[in-house]
N, C-alpha and C positions, 0 to 999 in steps of 0.2 A: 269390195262393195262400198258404196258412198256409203255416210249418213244419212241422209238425204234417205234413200232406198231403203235401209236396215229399220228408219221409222216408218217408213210405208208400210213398209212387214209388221212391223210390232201395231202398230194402231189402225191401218187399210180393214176395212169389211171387204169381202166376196163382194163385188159388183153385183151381184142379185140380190143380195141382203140391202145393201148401201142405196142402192135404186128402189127396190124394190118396196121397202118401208120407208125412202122419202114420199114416194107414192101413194100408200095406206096410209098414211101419215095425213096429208095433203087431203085424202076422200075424206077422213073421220072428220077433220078438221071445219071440210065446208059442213058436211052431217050435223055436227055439233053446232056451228052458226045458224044451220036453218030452222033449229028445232030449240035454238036458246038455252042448249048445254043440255037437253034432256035424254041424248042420246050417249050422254058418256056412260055411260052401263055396256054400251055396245060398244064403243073403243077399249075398254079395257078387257071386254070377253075376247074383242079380235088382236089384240096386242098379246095378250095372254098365249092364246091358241099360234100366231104367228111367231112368236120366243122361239118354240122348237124347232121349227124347220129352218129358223136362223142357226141356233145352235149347231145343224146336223150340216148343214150347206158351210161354215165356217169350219167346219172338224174334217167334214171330207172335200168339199171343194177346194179350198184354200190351205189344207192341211195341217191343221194347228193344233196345238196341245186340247186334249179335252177343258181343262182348265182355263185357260184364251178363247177359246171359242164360246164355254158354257160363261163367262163374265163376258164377253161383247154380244151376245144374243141377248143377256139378261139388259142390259146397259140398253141395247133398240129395243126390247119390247116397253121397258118402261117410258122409255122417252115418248114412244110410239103412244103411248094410253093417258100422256099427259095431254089434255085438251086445250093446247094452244099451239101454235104453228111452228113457233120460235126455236124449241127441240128437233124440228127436223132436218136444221143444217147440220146436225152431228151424225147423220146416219148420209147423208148427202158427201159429206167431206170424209167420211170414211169411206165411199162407195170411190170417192174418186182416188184415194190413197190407193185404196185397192188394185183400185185399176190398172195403176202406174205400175204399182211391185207387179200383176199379172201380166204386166208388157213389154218388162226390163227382161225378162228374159231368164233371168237370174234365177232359176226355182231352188236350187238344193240347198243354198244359203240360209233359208228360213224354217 
């Protein structure tokens, strides 16, 4: 297996986490512009609540040590709950790592 791949493995989100929370990411975001930051209470309740079901979709979707999975869920919910846009290219560019190692083919490797 390249290097190339073996990093996609080690730093790729699950394409549902990666997308998924560029996304939530993106909604809290305009939320938080239209209301002049008075809804960050509410991004960080739904970043909070959203952690887990990254956690659980990286441990069994993508198959990864609980350890890797429960530190990149922790890593998007917080980025997720910071109220500015800029953090969401990390959950974006892990979604597309992701995707790559989901499409090489290669599962037993990682």
């Amino acid at each position: 297996m390249s290097k190339f791949l073996q990093t996609c493995y080690m730093l790729g989100l699950h394409p549902f986490v990666g997308f998924g929370m560029f996304a939530v990411d993106w909604m809290l975001f305009v939320a938080e512009g239209g209301t002049l930051g008075m809804s960050w209470p509410i991004s960080i309740g739904v970043a909070t609540v959203l952690t887990i079901p990254s956690i659980l979709i990286q441990k069994y979707g993508f198959k990864e040590e609980w350890g890797l999975a429960v530190g990149k869920g922790l890593m998007v919910g917080v980025l997720t709950a910071i109220p500015t846009a800029l953090p969401s290219i990390v959950p974006l560019v892990g979604g597309v790592m992701g995707t790559v190692a989901l499409l090489s083919g290669d599962r037993n490797t990682h």
